[in-house]
Wavefront OBJ file of the C-alpha trace (Angstrom):
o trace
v 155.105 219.221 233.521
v 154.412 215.576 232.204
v 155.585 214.176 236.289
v 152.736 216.802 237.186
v 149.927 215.707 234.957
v 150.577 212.025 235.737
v 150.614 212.311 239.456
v 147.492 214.488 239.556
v 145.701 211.778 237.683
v 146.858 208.957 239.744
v 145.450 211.425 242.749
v 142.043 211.545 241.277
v 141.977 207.795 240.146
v 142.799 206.668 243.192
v 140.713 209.230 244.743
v 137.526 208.221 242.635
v 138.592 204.513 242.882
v 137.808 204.988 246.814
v 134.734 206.479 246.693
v 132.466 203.951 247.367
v 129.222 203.586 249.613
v 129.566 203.517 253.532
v 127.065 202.083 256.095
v 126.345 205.833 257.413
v 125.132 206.474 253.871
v 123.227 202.719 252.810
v 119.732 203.118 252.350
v 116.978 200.813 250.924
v 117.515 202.450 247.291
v 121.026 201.696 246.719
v 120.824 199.415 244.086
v 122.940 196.471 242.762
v 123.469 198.726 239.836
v 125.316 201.573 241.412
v 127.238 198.476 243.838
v 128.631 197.195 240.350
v 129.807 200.724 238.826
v 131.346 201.243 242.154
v 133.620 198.108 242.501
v 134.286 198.238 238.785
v 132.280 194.425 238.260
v 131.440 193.571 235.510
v 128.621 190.743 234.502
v 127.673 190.049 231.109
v 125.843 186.648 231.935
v 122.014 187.223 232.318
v 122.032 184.369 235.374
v 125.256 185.148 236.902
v 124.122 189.203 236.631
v 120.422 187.584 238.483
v 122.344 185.369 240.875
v 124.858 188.023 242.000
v 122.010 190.598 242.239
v 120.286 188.233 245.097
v 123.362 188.010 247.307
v 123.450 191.671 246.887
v 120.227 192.671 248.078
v 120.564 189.777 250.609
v 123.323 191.538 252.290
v 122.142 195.028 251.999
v 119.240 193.876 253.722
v 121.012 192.272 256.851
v 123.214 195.700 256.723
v 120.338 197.858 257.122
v 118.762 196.078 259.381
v 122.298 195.352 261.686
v 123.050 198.974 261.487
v 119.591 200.094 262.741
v 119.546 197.597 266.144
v 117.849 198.756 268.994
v 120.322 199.181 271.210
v 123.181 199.595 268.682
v 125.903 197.228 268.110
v 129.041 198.277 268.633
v 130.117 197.537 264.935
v 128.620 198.601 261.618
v 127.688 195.971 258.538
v 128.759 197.431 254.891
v 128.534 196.985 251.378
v 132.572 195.809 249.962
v 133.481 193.696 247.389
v 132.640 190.823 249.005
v 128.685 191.708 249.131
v 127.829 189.760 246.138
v 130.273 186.322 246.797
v 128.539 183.126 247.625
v 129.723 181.309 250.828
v 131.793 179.404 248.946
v 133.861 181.741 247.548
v 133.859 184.065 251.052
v 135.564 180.554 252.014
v 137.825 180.876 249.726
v 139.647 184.110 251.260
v 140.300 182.068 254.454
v 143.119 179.010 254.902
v 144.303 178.720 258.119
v 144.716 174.789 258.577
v 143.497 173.862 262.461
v 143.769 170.230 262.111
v 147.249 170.802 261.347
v 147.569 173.341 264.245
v 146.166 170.978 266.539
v 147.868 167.819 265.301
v 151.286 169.953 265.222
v 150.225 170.607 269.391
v 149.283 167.349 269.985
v 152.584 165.987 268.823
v 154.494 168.770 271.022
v 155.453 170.120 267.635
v 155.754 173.428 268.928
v 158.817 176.316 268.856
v 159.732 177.889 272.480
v 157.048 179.487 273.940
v 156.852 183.030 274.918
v 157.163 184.276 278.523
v 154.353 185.355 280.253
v 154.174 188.055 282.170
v 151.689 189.711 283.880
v 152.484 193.154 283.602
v 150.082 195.229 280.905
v 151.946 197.437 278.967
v 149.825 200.666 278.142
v 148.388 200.492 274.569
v 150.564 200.571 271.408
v 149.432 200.703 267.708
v 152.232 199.847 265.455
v 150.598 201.560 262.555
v 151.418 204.463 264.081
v 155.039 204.235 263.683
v 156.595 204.758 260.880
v 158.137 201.899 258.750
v 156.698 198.525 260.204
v 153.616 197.221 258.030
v 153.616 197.133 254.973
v 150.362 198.227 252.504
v 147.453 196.197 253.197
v 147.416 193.298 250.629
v 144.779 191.107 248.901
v 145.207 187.141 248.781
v 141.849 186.957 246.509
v 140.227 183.814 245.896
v 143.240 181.392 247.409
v 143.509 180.409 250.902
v 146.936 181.498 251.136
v 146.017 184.182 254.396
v 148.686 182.193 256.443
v 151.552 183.018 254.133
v 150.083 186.640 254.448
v 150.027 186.546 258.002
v 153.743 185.387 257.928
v 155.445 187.251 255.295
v 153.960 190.284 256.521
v 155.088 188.931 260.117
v 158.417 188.906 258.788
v 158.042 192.473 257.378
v 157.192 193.852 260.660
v 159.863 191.872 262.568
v 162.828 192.721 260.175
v 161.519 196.307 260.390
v 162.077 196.518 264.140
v 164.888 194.734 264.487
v 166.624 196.192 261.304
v 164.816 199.524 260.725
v 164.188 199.170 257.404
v 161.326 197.531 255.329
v 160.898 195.440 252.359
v 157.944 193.607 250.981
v 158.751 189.815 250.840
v 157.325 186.917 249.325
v 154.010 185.390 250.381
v 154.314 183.629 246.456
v 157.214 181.620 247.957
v 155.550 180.339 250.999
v 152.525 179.421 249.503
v 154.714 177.466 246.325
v 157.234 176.383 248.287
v 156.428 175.048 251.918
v 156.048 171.683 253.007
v 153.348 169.964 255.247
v 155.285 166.987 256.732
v 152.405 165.723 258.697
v 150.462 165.435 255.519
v 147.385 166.449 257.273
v 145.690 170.055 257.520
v 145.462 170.888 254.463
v 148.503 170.565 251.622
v 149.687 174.262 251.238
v 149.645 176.883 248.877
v 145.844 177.649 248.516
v 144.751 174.957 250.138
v 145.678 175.997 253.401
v 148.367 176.368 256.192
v 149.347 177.928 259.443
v 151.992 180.542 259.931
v 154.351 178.062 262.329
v 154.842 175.988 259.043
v 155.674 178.979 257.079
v 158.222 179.873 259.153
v 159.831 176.681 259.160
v 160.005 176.507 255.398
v 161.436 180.074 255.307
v 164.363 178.560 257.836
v 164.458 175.157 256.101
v 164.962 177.016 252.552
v 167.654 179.593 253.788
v 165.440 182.971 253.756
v 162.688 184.275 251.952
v 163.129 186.867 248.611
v 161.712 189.880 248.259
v 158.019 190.247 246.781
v 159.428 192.162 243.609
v 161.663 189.363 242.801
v 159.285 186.562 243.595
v 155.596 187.926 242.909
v 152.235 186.837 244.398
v 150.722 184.843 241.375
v 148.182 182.429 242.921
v 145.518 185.382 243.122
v 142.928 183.116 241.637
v 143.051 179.944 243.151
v 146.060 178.205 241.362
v 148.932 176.805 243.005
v 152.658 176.775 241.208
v 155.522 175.035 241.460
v 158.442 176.044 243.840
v 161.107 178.099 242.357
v 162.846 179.028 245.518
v 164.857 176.503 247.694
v 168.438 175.453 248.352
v 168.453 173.996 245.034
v 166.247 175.527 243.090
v 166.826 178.969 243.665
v 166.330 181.792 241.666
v 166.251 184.656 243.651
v 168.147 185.857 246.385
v 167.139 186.014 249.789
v 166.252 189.673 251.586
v 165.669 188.026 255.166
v 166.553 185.122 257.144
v 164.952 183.954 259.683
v 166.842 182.519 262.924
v 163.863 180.542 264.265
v 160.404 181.576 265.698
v 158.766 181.495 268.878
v 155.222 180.777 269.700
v 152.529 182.505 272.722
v 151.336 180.332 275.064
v 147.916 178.971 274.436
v 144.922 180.696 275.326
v 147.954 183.676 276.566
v 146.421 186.837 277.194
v 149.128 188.887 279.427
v 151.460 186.486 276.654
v 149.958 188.222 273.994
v 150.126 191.514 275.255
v 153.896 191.353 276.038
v 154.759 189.708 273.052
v 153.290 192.801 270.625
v 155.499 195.028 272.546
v 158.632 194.090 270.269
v 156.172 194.136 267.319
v 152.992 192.183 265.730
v 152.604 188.998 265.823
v 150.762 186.216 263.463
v 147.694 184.592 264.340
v 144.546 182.483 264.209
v 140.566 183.695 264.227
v 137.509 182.166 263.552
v 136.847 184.808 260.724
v 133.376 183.249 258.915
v 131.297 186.174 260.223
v 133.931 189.156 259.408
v 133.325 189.259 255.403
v 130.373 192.553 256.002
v 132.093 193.906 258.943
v 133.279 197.680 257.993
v 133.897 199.331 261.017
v 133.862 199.437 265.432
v 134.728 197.127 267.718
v 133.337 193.544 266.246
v 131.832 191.235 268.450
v 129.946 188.930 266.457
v 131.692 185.522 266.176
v 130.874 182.414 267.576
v 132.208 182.484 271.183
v 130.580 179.489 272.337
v 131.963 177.268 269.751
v 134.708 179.124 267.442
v 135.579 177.235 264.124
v 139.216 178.400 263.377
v 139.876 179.215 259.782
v 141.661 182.209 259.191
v 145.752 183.659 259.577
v 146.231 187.263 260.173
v 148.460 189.750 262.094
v 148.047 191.467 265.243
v 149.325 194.953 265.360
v 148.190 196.618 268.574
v 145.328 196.777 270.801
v 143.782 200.150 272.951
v 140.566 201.145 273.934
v 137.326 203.507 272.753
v 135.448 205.358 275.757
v 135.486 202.215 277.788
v 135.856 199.523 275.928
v 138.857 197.494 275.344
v 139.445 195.930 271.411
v 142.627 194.437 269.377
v 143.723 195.496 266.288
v 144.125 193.135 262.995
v 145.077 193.549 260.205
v 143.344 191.557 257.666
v 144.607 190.231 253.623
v 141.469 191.142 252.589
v 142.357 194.421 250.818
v 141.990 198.219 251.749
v 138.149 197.087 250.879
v 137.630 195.589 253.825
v 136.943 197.313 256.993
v 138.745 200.235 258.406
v 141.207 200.400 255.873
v 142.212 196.784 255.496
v 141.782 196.488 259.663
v 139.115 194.974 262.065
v 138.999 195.686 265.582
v 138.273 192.855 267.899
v 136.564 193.244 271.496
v 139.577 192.671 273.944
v 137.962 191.019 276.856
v 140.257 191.893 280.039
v 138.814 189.598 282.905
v 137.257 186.836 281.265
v 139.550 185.847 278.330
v 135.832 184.711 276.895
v 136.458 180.992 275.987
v 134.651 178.356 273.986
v 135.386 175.044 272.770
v 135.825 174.173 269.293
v 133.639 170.679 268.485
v 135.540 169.889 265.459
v 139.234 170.387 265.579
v 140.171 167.763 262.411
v 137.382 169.668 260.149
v 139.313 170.033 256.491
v 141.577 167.450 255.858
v 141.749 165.995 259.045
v 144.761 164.589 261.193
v 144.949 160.997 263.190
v 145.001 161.117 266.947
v 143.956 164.498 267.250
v 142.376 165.977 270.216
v 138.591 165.196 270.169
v 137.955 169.301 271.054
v 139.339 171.907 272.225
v 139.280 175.152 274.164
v 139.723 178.112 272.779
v 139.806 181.720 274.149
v 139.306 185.569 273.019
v 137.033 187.053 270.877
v 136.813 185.348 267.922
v 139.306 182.396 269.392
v 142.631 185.383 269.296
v 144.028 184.195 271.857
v 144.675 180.420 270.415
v 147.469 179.785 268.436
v 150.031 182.945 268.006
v 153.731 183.068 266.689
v 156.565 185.672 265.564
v 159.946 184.776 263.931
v 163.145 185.896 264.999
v 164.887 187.705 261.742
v 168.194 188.349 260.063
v 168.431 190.981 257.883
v 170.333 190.444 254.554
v 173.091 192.689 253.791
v 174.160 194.106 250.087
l 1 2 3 4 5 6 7 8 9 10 11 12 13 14 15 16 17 18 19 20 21 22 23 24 25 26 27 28 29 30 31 32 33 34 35 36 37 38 39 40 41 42 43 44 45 46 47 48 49 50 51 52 53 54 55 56 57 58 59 60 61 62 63 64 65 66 67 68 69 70 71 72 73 74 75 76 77 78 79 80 81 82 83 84 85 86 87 88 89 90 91 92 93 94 95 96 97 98 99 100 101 102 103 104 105 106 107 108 109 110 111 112 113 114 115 116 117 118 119 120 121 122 123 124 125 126 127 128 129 130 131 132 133 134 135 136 137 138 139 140 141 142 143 144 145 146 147 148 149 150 151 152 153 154 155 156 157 158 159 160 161 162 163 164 165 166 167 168 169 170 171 172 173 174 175 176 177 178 179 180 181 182 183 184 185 186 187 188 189 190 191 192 193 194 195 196 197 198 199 200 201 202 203 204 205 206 207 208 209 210 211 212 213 214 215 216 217 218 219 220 221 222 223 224 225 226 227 228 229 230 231 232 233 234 235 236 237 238 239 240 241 242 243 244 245 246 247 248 249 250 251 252 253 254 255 256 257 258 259 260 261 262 263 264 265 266 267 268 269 270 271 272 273 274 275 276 277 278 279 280 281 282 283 284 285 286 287 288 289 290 291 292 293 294 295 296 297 298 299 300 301 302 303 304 305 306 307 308 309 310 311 312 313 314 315 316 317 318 319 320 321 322 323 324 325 326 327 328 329 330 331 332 333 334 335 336 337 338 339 340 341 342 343 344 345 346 347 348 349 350 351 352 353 354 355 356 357 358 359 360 361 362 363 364 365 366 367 368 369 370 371 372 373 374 375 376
């Protein structure tokens, strides 16, 4: 009887804890008031409460009006728990490192690249079968999405190639990995990319489960290392036997690379913070500004048009479910050039720009590791 009562409260919390207001339902009189009770925030100081309030309306406003375009987009703006961050703090929730990316390229720093082919395989969503993500996560306010992108990379990879799944740690790629360019950014939450991660993983003889080694660096704060050949105190769940990257700028790549299972990569993700549902189209194309690590799970098409799948580190919050779908351009590959590839920390001899294709720069800079599954 007790089992009973507890799981039919957890139904209803969880139940009531997803209620919250969608874009078919936003109006002019939703107020910052009901936002707050919703998303359980909490403001006790009067200028903060004002300040917060602001951003708030600001973003209602540009939802309302978005959502009501003459002809309509083919994405809807919404109120999440972002809608009352400043830009500096949405900045926060990204971390992919492109002047390391670049630098790493420029070098030839780069794993075997992935075949292309120009076959398309028909569509495939990998969250439709059973067993290869993971739940949706939530890095918060550290730029650690690239060890999200990988560790939940590895999930997906050790799931198909093992059949099983296990949560490991994005706490030990973000405490424990290396930048040996010392450009880029310097790791944990100040940034990465997902080739790096990988490396460390191999260099420090697997990674451990999430249970043993938790995510602590929610807030911003980097910790030491307490994984590694010789400082190790947990054991590893999966080893990795090395990683292989897509092709730049790869679009039949891409496509043929998801068909063994996702893949990690890099968007320009500055304009996805509103974005709650459809097929988004509304980044920079002309001149993408790379800043974000996520993983590709699929791609298909609605009615006629073609779009990607991502999953996002964002929490379920964010867009469908923790998922944004991208517009999957199929003839043009819709490239830009980015103006500032050593933006962040910077790297010498780096490229002076570069091109970079798909909507919001997808196609750029994708990788998947080979895995090795730990036995009991």
């Amino acid at each position: 009887m007790l089992r009973l009562l507890i799981f039919v409260f957890a139904v209803a919390y969880f139940t009531e804890a997803a209620r919250v207001t969608t874009a078919k339902d936003l109006t002019a009189a939703y107020t910052f008031e009901a936002y707050i009770q919703e998303y359980s925030k909490h403001y006790p100081e009067p200028t903060e409460y004002s300040t917060r309030a602001k951003l708030f309306q600001q973003r209602l406003v540009e939802a309302l009006q978005h959502n009501s375009a003459v002809p309509p987009k083919s994405w809807k703006i919404g109120i999440n728990h972002f809608s009352d961050w400043t830009d500096a703090e949405l900045a926060m929730t990204r971390g992919y490192k492109k002047a390391l990316g670049y630098a790493r390229r420029a070098k030839g720093l780069t794993a075997p690249m992935f075949p292309t082919s120009s076959t398309v395989a028909p569509p495939i969503d990998w969250r439709l079968v059973p067993g290869v993500l993971s739940a949706v996560k939530d890095q918060g306010r550290c730029g650690s999405c690239w060890t999200f992108a990988s560790s939940s990379t590895i999930e997906s990879r050790w799931a198909t190639t093992a059949g099983m799944m296990s949560d490991v740690s994005p706490q030990q790629i973000a405490s424990c990995t290396k930048n040996p360019l010392d450009c880029g950014g310097s790791g944990g939450c100040e940034g990465g990319i997902a080739e790096l991660a990988f490396e460390s993983v191999i260099n420090n003889g697997g990674i451990a489960s999430e249970w043993t080694y938790p995510y602590v660096s929610y807030e911003g704060q980097d910790f030491p290392c307490k994984y590694g050949p010789t400082n190790q105190t947990t054991n590893p769940i999966v080893k990795l036997t090395g990683y292989q990257q897509v092709g730049t700028n790869d679009y039949e790549g891409t496509i043929a690379a998801l068909q063994d299972g996702p893949i990690a990569i890099t968007v320009d993700a500055s304009t996805w913070h509103s974005y709650e549902s459809g097929i988004f189209d509304g980044c920079n194309q002309a001149n993408p500004d790379l800043d974000h690590n996520v993983q590709l799970v699929g791609y298909g098409v609605e009615g006629t048009t073609p779009y990607w799948i991502v999953r996002n580190s964002w929490s379920p919050y964010f867009g469908e479910k923790g998922f944004i779908r991208l517009l999957r351009d199929t003839q043009t590959q819709r490239c830009g050039v980015d103006l500032h590839p050593s933006d962040g920390s910077g790297c010498n001899n780096g490229p002076p720009n570069v091109t970079v294709c798909g909507t919001c720069g997808i196609l750029f800079d994708n990788s998947y590791p080979t895995v090795s599954p730990i036995k009991p």
